[in-house]
C-alpha positions as CSV (number, residue, x, y, z in Angstrom):
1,X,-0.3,23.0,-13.1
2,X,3.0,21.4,-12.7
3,X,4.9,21.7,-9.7
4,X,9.0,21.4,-8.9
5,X,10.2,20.6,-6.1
6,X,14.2,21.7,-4.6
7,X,16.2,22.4,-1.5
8,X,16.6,18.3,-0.6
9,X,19.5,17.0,0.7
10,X,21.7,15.7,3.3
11,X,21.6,16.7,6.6
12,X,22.2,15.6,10.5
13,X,20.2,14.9,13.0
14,X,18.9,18.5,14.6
15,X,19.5,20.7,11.1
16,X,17.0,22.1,9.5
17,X,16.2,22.2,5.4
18,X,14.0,24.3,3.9
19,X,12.2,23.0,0.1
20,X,10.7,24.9,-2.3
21,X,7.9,24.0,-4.5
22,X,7.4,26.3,-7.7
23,X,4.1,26.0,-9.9
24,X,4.5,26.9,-13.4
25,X,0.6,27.1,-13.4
26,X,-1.2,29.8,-11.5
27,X,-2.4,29.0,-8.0
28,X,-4.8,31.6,-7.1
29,X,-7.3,31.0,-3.7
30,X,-9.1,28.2,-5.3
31,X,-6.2,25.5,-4.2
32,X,-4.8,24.1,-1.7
33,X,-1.2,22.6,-1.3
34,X,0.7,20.0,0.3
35,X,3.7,18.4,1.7
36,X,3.6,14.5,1.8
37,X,6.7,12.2,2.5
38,X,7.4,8.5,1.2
39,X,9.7,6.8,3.3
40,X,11.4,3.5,2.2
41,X,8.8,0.6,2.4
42,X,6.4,2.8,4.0
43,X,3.1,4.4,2.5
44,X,2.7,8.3,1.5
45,X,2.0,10.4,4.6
46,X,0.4,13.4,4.8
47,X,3.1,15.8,6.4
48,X,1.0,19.6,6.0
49,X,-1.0,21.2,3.7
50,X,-1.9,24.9,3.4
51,X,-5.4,26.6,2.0
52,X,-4.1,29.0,-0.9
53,X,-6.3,32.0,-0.4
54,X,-7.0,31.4,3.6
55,X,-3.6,30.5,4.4
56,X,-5.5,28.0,7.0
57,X,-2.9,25.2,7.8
58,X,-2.5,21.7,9.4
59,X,0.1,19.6,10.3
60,X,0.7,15.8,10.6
61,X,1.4,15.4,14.8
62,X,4.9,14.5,14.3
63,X,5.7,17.0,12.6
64,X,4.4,20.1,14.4
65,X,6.5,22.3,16.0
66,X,9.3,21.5,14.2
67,X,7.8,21.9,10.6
68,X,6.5,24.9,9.2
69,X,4.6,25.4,5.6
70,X,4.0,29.0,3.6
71,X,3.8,30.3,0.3
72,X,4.8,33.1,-1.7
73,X,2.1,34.4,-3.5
74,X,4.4,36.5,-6.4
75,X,6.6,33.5,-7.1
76,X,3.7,31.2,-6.6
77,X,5.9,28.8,-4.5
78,X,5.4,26.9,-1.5
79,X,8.0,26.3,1.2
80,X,8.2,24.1,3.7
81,X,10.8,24.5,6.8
82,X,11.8,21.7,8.3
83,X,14.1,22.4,11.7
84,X,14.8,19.5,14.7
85,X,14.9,17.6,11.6
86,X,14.9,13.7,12.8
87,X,16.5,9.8,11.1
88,X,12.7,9.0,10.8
89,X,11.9,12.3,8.7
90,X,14.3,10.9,6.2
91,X,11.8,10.1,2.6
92,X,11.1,11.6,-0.7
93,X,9.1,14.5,-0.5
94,X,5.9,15.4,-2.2
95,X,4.5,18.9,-3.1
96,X,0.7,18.5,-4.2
97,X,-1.9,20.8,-5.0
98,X,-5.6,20.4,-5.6
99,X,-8.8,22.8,-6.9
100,X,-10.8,23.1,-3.3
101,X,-9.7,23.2,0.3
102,X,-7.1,20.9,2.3
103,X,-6.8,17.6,3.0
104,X,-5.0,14.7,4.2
105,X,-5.6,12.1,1.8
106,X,-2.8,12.2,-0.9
107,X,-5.0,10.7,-3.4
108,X,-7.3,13.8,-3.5
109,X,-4.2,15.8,-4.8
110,X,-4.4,16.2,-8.9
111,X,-1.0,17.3,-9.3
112,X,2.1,16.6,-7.8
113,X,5.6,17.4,-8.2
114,X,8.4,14.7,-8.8
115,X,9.5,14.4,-5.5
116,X,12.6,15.2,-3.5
117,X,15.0,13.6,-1.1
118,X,15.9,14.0,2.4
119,X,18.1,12.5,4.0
120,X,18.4,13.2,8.1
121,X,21.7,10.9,9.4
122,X,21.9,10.3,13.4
């Protein structure tokens, strides 16, 4: 599976972005896939992550309500929405996937995509 990942960028405080993650692999209901962030000097963070086949979610606190994750089953690509977006949401972006259900932990991801930037000014 490899994964890309677009629709980073600049943007001000309170705009929204949405990325795109596009596996050239299949993703059936056996995987799960995720959105982690890497912002400068600080360790990867679990942002969301979404169950595949369930479509069971979870979010990272400081992101809910403001961040939403889906997928697109027929163009086996995963979106995350980001609105309210926030200076401290500005990092390179992550998509992951993994064979089994969600987690937090990036290091239980097998493939990842190459990572994107955002870039929220105040």
């Amino acid at each position: 599976v490899q994964l890309v990942e677009s629709g980073g960028g600049l943007v001000q405080a309170g705009g929204s972005l949405r990325l795109s993650c596009t596996a050239s692999g299949r993703i059936n209901s056996d995987y799960a896939v995720g959105w982690f962030r890497r912002a400068p000097g600080k360790e990867r963070d679990f942002v969301t992550a979404m169950d595949w086949g369930g479509g069971s979610t979870n979010y990272a606190d400081s992101v809910k309500g403001r961040f939403t994750i889906s997928r697109d089953n027929a163009k086996n690509t995963v979106y995350l929405q980001m609105n309210s977006l926030k200076p401290e949401d500005t990092a390179v972006y992550y998509c992951a996937a993994r064979r089994g259900i969600l987690y937090f932990t990036w290091a239980l991801y097998d493939y990842w995509g190459q990572g994107i930037q955002v870039t929220v000014s105040s």
